[in-house]
MILORO-511790 format. One record per residue: x, y, z of N, C-alpha, C in turn; residue in three letters. Coordinates in pm, whole numbers, padded with zeros to 5 digits, always signed. Example, Ala and Ser with C-alpha at 12.3 -4.5 7.8 and 13.67 -1.06 7.14 Angstrom:
<pts>
+01319-00569+00780+01230-00450+00780+01320-00330+00780ALA/+01285-00225+00708+01367-00106+00714+01290+00003+00787SER/
</pts>
This chain:
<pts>
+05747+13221+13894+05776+13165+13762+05687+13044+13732UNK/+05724+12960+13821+05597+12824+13805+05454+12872+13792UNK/+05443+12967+13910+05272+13028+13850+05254+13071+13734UNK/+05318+13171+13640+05289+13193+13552+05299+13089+13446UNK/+05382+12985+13423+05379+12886+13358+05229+12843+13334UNK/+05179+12774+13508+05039+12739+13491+04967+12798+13458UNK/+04943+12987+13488+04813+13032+13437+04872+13062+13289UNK/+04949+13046+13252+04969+13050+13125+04869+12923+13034UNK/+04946+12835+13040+04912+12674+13043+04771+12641+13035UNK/+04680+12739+13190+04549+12664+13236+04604+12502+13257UNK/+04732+12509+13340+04764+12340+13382+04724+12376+13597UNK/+04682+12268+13581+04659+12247+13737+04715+12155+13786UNK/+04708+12119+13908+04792+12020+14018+04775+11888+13971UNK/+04608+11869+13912+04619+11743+13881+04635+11680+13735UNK/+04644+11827+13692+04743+11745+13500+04882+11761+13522UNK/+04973+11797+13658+05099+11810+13647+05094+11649+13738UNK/+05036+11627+13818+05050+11505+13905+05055+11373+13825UNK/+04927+11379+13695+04913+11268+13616+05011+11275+13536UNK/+05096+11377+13477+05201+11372+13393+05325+11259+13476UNK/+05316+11334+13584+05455+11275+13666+05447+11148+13669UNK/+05305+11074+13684+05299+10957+13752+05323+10878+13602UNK/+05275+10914+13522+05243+10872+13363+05434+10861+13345UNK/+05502+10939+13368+05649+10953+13327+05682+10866+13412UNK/+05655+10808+13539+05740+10767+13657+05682+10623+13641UNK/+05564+10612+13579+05537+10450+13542+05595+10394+13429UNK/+05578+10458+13351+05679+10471+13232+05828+10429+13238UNK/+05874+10479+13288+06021+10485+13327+05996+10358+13426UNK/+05961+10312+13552+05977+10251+13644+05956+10066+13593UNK/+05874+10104+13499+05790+09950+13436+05920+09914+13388UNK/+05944+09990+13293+06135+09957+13188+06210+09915+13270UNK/+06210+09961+13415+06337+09940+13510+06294+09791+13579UNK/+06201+09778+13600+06099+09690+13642+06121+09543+13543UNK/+06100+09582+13425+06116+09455+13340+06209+09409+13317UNK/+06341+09495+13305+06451+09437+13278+06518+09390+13389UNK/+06477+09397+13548+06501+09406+13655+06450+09247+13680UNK/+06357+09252+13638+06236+09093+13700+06299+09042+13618UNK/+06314+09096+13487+06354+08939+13337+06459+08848+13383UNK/+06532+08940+13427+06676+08840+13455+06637+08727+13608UNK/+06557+08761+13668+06510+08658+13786+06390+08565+13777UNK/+06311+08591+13676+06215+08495+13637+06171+08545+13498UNK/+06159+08416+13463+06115+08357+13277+06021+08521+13240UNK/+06080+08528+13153+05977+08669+13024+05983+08598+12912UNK/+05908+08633+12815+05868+08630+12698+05999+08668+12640UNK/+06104+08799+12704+06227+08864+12668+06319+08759+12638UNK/+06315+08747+12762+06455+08627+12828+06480+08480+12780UNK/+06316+08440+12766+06279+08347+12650+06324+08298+12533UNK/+06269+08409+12491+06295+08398+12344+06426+08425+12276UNK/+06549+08481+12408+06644+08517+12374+06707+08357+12376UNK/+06669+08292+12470+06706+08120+12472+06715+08055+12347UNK/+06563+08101+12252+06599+08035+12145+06619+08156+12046UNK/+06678+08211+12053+06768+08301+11988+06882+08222+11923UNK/+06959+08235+12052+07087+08137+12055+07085+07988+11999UNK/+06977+07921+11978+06926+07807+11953+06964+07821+11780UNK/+06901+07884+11761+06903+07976+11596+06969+07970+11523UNK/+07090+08053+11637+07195+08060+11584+07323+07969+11543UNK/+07332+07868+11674+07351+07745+11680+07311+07662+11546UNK/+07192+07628+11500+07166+07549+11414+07198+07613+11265UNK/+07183+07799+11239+07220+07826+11167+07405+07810+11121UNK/+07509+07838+11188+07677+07791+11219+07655+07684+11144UNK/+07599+07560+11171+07563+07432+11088+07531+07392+10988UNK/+07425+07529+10906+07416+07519+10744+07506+07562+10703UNK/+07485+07477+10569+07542+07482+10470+07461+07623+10401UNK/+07336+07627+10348+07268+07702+10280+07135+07747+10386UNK/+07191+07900+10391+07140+07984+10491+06991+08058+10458UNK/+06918+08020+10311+06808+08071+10327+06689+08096+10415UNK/+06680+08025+10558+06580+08034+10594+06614+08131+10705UNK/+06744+08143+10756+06833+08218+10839+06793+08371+10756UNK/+06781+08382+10641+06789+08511+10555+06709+08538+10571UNK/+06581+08473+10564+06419+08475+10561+06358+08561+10671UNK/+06428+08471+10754+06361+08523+10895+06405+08664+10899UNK/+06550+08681+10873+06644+08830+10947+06525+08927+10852UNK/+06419+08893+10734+06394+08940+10619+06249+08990+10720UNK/+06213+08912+10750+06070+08890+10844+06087+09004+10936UNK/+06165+08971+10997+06188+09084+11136+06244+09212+11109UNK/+06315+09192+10988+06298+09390+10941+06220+09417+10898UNK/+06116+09383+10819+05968+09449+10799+05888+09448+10903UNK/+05886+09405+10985+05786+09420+11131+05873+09566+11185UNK/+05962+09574+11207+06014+09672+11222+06012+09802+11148UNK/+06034+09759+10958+06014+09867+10920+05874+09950+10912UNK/+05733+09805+10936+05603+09855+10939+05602+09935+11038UNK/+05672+09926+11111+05611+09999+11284+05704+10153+11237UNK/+05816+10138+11187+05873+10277+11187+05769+10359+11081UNK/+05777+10329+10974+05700+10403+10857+05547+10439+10971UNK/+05487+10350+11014+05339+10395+11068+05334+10546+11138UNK/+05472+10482+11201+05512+10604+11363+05516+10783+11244UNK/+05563+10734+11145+05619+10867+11094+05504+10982+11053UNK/+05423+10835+11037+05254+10867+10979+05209+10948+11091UNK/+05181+10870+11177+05104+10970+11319+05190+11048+11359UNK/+05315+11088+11349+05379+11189+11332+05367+11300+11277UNK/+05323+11288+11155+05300+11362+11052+05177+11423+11064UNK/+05130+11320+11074+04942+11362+11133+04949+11422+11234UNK/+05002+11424+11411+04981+11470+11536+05032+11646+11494UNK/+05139+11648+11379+05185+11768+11360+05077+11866+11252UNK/+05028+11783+11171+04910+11891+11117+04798+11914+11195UNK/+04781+11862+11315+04672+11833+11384+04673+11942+11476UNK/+04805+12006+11516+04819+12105+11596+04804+12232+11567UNK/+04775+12252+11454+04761+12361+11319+04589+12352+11347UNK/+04496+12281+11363+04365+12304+11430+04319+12282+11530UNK/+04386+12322+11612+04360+12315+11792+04238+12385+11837UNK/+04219+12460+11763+04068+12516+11810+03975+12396+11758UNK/+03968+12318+11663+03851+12248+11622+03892+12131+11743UNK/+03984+12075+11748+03998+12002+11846+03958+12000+11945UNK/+03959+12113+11996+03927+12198+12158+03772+12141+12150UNK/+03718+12192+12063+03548+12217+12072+03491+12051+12045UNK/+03594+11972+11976+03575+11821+11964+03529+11803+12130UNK/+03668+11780+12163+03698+11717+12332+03613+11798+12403UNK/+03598+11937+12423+03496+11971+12516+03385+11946+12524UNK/+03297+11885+12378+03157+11784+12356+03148+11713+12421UNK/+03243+11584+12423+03259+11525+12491+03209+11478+12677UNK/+03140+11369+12712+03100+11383+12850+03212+11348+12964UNK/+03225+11406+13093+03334+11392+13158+03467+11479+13168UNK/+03465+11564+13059+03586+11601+13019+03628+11736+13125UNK/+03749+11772+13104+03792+11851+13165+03822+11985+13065UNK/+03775+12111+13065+03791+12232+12944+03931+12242+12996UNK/+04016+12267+12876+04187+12261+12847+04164+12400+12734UNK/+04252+12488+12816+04298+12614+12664+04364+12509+12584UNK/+04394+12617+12480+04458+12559+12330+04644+12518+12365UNK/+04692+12602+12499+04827+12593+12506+04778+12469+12537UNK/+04718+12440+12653+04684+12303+12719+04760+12215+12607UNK/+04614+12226+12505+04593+12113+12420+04713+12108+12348UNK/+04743+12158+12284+04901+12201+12228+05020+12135+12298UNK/+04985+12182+12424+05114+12065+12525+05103+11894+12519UNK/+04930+11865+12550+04917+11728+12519+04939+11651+12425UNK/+04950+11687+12300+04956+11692+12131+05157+11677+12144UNK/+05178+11734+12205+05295+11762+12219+05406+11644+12299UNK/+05295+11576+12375+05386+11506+12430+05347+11360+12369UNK/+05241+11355+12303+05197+11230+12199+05315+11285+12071UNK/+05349+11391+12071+05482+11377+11967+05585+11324+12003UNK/+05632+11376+12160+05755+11283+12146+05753+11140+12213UNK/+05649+11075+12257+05636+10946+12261+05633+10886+12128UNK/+05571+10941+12031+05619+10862+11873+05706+10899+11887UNK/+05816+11011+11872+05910+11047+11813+06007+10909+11858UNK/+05999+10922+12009+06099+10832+12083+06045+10667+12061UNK/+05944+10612+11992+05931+10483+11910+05953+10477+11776UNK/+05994+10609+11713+06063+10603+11598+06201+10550+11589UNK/+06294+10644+11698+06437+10655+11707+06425+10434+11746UNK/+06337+10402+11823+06345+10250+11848+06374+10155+11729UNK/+06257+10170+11641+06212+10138+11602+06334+10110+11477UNK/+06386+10241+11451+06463+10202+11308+06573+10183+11380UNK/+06629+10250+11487+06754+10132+11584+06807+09951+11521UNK/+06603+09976+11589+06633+09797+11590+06618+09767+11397UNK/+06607+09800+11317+06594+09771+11191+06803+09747+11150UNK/+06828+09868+11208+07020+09872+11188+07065+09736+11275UNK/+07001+09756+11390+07075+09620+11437+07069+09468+11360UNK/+06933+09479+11330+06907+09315+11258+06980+09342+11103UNK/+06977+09445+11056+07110+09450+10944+07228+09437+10973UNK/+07258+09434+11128+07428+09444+11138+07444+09254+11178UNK/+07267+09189+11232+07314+09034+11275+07302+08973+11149UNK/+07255+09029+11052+07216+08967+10876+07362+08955+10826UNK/+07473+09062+10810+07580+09088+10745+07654+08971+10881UNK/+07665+08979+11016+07701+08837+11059+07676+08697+11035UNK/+07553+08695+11025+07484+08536+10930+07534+08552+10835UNK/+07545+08613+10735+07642+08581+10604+07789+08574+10602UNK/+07833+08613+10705+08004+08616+10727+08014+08469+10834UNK/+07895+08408+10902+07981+08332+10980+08016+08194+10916UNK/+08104+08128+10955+08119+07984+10886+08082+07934+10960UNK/+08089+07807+10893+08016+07654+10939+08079+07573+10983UNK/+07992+07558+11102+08046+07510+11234+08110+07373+11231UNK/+08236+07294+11213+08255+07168+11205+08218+07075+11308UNK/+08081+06968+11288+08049+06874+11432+08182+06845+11485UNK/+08280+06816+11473+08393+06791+11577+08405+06851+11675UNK/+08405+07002+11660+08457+07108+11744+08362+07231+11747UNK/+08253+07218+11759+08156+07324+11736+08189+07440+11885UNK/+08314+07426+11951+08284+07481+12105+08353+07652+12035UNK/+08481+07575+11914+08562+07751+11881+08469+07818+11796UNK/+08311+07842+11771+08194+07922+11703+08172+07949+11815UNK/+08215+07962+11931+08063+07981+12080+08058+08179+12060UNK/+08196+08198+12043+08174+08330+12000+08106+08442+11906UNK/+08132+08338+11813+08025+08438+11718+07867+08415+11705UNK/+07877+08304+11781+07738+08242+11790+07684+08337+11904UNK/+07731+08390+12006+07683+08488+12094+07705+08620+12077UNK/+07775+08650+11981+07793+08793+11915+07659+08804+11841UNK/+07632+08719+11726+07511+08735+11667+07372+08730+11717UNK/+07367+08628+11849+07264+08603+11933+07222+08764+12023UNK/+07339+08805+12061+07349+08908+12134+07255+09027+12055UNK/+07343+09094+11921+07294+09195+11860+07168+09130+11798UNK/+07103+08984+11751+06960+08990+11747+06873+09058+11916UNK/+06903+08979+11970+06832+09001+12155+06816+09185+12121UNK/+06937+09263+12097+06956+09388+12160+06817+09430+12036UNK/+06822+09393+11897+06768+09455+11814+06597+09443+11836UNK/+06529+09299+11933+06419+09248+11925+06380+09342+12096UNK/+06484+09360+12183+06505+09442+12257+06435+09594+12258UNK/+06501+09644+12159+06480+09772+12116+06330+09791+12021UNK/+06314+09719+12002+06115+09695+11881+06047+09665+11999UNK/+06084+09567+12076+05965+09577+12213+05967+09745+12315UNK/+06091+09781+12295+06048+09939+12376+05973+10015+12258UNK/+05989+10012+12141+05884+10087+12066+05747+10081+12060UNK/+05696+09885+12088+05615+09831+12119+05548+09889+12210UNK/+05608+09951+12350+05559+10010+12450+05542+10145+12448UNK/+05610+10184+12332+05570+10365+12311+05405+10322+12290UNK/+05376+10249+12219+05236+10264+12134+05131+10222+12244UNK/+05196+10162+12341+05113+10111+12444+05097+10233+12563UNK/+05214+10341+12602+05146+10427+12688+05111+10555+12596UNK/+05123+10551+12459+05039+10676+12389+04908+10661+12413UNK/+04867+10500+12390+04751+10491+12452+04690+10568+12577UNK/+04803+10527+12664+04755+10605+12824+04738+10772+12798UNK/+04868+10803+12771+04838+10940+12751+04702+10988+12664UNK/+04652+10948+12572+04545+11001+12515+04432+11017+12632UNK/+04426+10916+12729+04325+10950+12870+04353+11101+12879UNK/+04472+11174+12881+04478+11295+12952+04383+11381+12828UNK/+04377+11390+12728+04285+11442+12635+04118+11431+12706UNK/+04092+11395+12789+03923+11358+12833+03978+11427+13016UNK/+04070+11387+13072+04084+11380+13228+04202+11318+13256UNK/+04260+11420+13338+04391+11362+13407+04391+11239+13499UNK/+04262+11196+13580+04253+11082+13621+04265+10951+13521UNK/+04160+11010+13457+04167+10906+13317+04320+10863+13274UNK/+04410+10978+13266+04533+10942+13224+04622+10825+13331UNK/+04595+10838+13488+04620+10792+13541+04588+10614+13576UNK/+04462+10673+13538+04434+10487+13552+04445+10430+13423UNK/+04474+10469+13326+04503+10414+13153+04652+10410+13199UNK/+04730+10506+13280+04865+10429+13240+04868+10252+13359UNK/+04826+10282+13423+04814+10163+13525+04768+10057+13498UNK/+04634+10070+13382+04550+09969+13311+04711+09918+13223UNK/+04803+09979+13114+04850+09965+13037+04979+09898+13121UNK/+05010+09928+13237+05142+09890+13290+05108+09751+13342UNK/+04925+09676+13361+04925+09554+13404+04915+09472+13275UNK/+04865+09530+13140+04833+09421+13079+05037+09450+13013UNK/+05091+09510+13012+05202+09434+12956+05331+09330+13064UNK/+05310+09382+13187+05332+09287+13285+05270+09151+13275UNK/+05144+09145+13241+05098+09011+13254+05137+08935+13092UNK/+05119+09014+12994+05164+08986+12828+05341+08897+12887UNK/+05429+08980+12959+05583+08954+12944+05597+08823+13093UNK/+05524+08826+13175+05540+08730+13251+05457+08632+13305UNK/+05355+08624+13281+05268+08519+13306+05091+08531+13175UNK/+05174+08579+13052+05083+08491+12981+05076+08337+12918UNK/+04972+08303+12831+04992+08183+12788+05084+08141+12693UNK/+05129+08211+12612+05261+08245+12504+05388+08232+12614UNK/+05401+08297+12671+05549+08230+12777+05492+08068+12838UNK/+05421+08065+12905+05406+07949+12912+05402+07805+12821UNK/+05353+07867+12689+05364+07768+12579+05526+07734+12567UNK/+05581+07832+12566+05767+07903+12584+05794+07795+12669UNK/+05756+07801+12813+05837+07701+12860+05781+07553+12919UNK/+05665+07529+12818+05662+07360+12828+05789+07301+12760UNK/+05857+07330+12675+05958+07231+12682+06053+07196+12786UNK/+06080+07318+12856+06168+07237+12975+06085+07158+13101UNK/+05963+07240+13091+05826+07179+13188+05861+07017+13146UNK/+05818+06981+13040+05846+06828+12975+05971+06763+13007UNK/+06099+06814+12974+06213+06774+13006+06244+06742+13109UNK/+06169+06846+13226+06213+06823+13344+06115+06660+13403UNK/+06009+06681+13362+05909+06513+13351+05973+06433+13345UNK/+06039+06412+13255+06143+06293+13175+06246+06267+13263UNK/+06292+06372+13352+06373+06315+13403+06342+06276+13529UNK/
</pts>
């Protein structure tokens, strides 16, 4: 059964090997980040700090426009990324409708590896559901920051006396922003291993070291770039002071 799959396919050992590893980095990095975030500073974990900060100072207005602004900001970054996804969606699906011109594209090409049309058809195929699955992200996180917007407008204002009985809704709202900015950074990362996968279009090695290239630069982006570090000179400073 597996044989005929492959000579069906024209898939070999080493476009099933680069798939696996491509899925298993994929998967392992996610497990990986959310695994490290919670034990040392991310960009994630960060920014979820002043999340809560946010929210805090928002409880305190009186007049919430800039609180609106922002929730306004971060659903269009969101909604840009969904609408785009739908685009190359749309496109990867008429695109499969000329797989022969494609074929004869990529086989020009120097380096490459000759792929039948199922081949190509399969590869095409799995750049569909990596958008597909930064779509479903993508407008996720658009519902969530509508569900912390309709909380910013329901919460009251925090009296300086007793600001400790808000701690709740102040972490309810903090929470479903985190989950919603959460969910746009995994979409973030669809677009980052479609990248990888397009290597398999030229060579399954290629695919292999594009997902590896792609799994260091967002490791180094979430934990030791200069943007987290800018992140945490303030406590760097604080801790000076004292």
């Amino acid at each position: 059964m597996l044989g005929r799959i492959f000579t069906e396919l024209s898939l070999t050992w080493s476009d099933l090997a680069a798939v696996l590893l491509f899925a298993a980095g994929w998967v392992g990095y996610v497990v990986f980040a959310d695994w490290h975030g919670r034990r040392v500073p991310s960009l994630h974990t960060r920014m979820d700090h002043f999340r809560r900060e946010w929210m805090v100072q928002m409880i305190g207005r009186d007049n919430r426009m800039v609180d609106v602004n922002v929730m306004r900001n971060i659903t269009r970054s969101s909604q840009f990324f969904a609408s785009t996804t739908m685009l190359i969606l749309g496109a990867l699906l008429a695109s499969m409708g000329y797989v022969q011109q494609a074929q004869d594209l990529v086989s020009g090409l120097p380096f490459t590896v000759k792929a039948s049309s199922r081949l190509l058809e399969l590869k095409m195929l799995l750049l569909v559901l990596i958008f597909v699955h930064a779509f479903f992200k993508f407008s996720w996180s658009i519902r969530q920051v509508n569900f912390a917007g309709i909380l910013v407008a329901a919460g009251p204002k925090m009296p300086k006396e007793n600001p400790e009985q808000f701690a709740a809704q102040i972490n309810r709202i903090a929470r479903i922003t985190s989950y919603a900015m959460s969910n746009f950074n995994h979409g973030l990362r669809s677009y980052y291993f479609a990248v990888a996968a397009m290597g398999w279009f030229l060579h399954p090695v290629l695919m292999v070291v594009a997902t590896a290239w792609v799994i260091a630069v967002l490791y180094h982006r979430e934990f030791k770039s200069r943007t987290l570090q800018a992140l945490l000179e303030e406590d760097n400073a604080s801790t000076l002071r004292m």
